[in-house]
C-alpha positions, 0 to 999 in steps of 0.5 A: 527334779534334778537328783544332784545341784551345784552351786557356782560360787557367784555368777562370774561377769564377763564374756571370755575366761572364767565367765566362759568356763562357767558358762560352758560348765553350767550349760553342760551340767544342765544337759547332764541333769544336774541342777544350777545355783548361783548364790551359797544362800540358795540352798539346799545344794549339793556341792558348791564349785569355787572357781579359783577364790571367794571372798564369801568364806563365812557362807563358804564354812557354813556351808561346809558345816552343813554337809556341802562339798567344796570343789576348787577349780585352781589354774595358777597363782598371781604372779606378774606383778611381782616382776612388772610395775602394776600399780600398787593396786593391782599387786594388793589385789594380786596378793589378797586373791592369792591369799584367798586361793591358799586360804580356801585349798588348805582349809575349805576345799574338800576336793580340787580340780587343776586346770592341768599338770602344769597347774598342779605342779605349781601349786604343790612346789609352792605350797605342798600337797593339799590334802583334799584329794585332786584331779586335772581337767583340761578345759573343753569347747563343744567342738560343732560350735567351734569347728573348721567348717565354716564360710571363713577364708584366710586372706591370699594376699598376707598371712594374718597372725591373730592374738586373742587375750581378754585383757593385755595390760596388768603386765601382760602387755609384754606379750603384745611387745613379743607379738608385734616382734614376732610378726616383724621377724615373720615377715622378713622370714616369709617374704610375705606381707604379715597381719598382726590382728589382735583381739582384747581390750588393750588401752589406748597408749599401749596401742599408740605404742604398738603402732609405732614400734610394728613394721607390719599391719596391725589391726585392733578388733577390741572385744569380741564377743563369744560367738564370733570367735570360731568365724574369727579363728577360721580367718587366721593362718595361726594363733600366738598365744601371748600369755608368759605362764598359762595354766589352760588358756581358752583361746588356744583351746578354742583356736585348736578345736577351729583347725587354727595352729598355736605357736609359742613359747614352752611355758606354762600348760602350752606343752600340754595343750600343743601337741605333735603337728597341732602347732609349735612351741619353743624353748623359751631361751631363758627364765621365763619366771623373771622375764628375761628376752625370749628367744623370737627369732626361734619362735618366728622359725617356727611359725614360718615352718607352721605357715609354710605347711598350713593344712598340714597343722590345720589338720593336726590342730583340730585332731588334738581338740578331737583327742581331748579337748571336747566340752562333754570330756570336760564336764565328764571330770567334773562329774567324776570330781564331784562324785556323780558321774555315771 
């Protein structure tokens, strides 16, 4: 009998993102001896894991009242609808789920893990210090599964840019715009012939609008599924990541821990995750909040300077996945959050 059980608040659906978290958490406890539950009726438990927010708040208090500690796992708040057309929709659910988020750290959580600094900051600027105690954890990916070695080449005839998100709309398509940009400017950098390769659900008229405005080889991969991303990151020279204010994004984790070098804009947690010769960030060049135009002519200097000196920032990338980007790191702080690590 395992001596300890979590409950993850819902079973998360999906591939990537959270439901990989999730996933790779679960498997990871498990290894550890802890027991896993996935529905706040399926007691007794020892701990639940809310992972952002719930809309389970009565099973959640009751839960509370019975003794159960409530982990929060936090990245950042919905904030882009706020600055781009969403649909009146989305910004609803956008502002519910962060009511939800403020609801559940203020009231219900007995401690909190952000998902990094920048993570942590952003919630206390906004809405102060919580009172339950906080720790941050990076995200990690087992690093035999998604490691350099492996049969993939990079194409000798282009450099292929690839972009990895779950979904580029909802207001993050402007990081399609800024990646098809950025691969343009690359090419007339390089000299080179330059592959844009996207991966993620993208609709159909952001893709025709993509196409018209590329002035180099755009390749669309759809979905793809987990197990194929470590093939996918080997094939690449580098990774763009497109997200305007990531709190841990996975796809740069997992491209680090693959030896595929990150570049970007300084936002977000990128500075964090992006270190010495693992890639390159830049400055932004102006407010990032309110979306004002990037500096890309930075950014495609320094991809070029990535492109240029490959193996050189393959090996830096994977040595930052080394230095602390490992899953069993990650499970180590969650262990440690909740109380039971030995």
């Amino acid at each position: 009998m395992a001596e300890h059980c979590l409950c993850l608040v819902s079973r998360i659906p999906g591939v990537a993102g959270p439901a990989g978290f999730q996933r790779r958490l679960a498997e990871g406890l498990e290894r550890r001896g802890v027991g896993i539950a996935y529905d706040l009726a399926d007691s007794p438990y020892d701990a639940a894991l809310v992972i952002g927010g719930t809309r389970q708040l009565a099973a959640l208090q009751a839960a509370r009242r019975r003794g159960v500690a409530v982990l929060q796992r936090l990245n950042g708040m919905n904030w882009i609808h706020r600055r781009r057309r969403t649909g009146l929709r989305h910004y609803l659910r956008a502002e519910l789920n962060n009511r939800l988020l403020r609801l559940i750290r203020a009231r219900l959580a007995t401690s909190i893990v952000y998902q990094s600094e920048f993570a942590r900051g952003w919630w206390e600027d906004a809405c102060g210090v919580a009172q339950a105690p906080a720790s941050i954890v990076l995200n990690g990916v087992p690093l035999d599964a998604y490691s350099p070695q492996g049969s993939e080449s990079r194409p000798a005839d282009r450099v292929r840019l690839l972009v990895v998100e779950a979904n580029l709309d909802a207001g993050y398509e402007i990081g399609l715009d800024w990646a098809v940009d950025l691969a343009r400017r690359m090419q007339a950098r390089l000299g080179r012939n330059v592959e844009l390769a996207v991966a993620g659900s993208a609709p159909e008229d952001l893709r025709r609008q993509a196409e018209r405005a590329a002035k180099t080889a755009l390749t669309w991969l759809g979905v793809v599924p987990p197990a194929s991303i470590p093939a996918l990151d080997r094939s690449a020279h580098l990774l763009f990541a497109s997200d305007v204010m990531p709190a841990c994004p996975n796809s740069v984790v997992e491209a680090l821990a693959c030896g595929l070098p990150v570049v970007s804009f300084e936002t977000g947690a990128l500075p964090e995750l992006v270190q010495t010769d693992a890639g390159r960030i830049v400055p932004y060049g102006g407010d990032a909040w309110k979306l004002e135009p990037p500096d890309l002519e930075g950014l495609a200097g320094a991809a070029a300077e990535v492109v240029n000196d490959n193996e050189r920032f393959r090996r830096g990338a994977r040595a930052r996945a080394e230095a602390g980007l490992n899953v069993e790191t990650m499970i180590d702080g969650y262990l440690r959050a909740l109380g039971w690590y030995r």
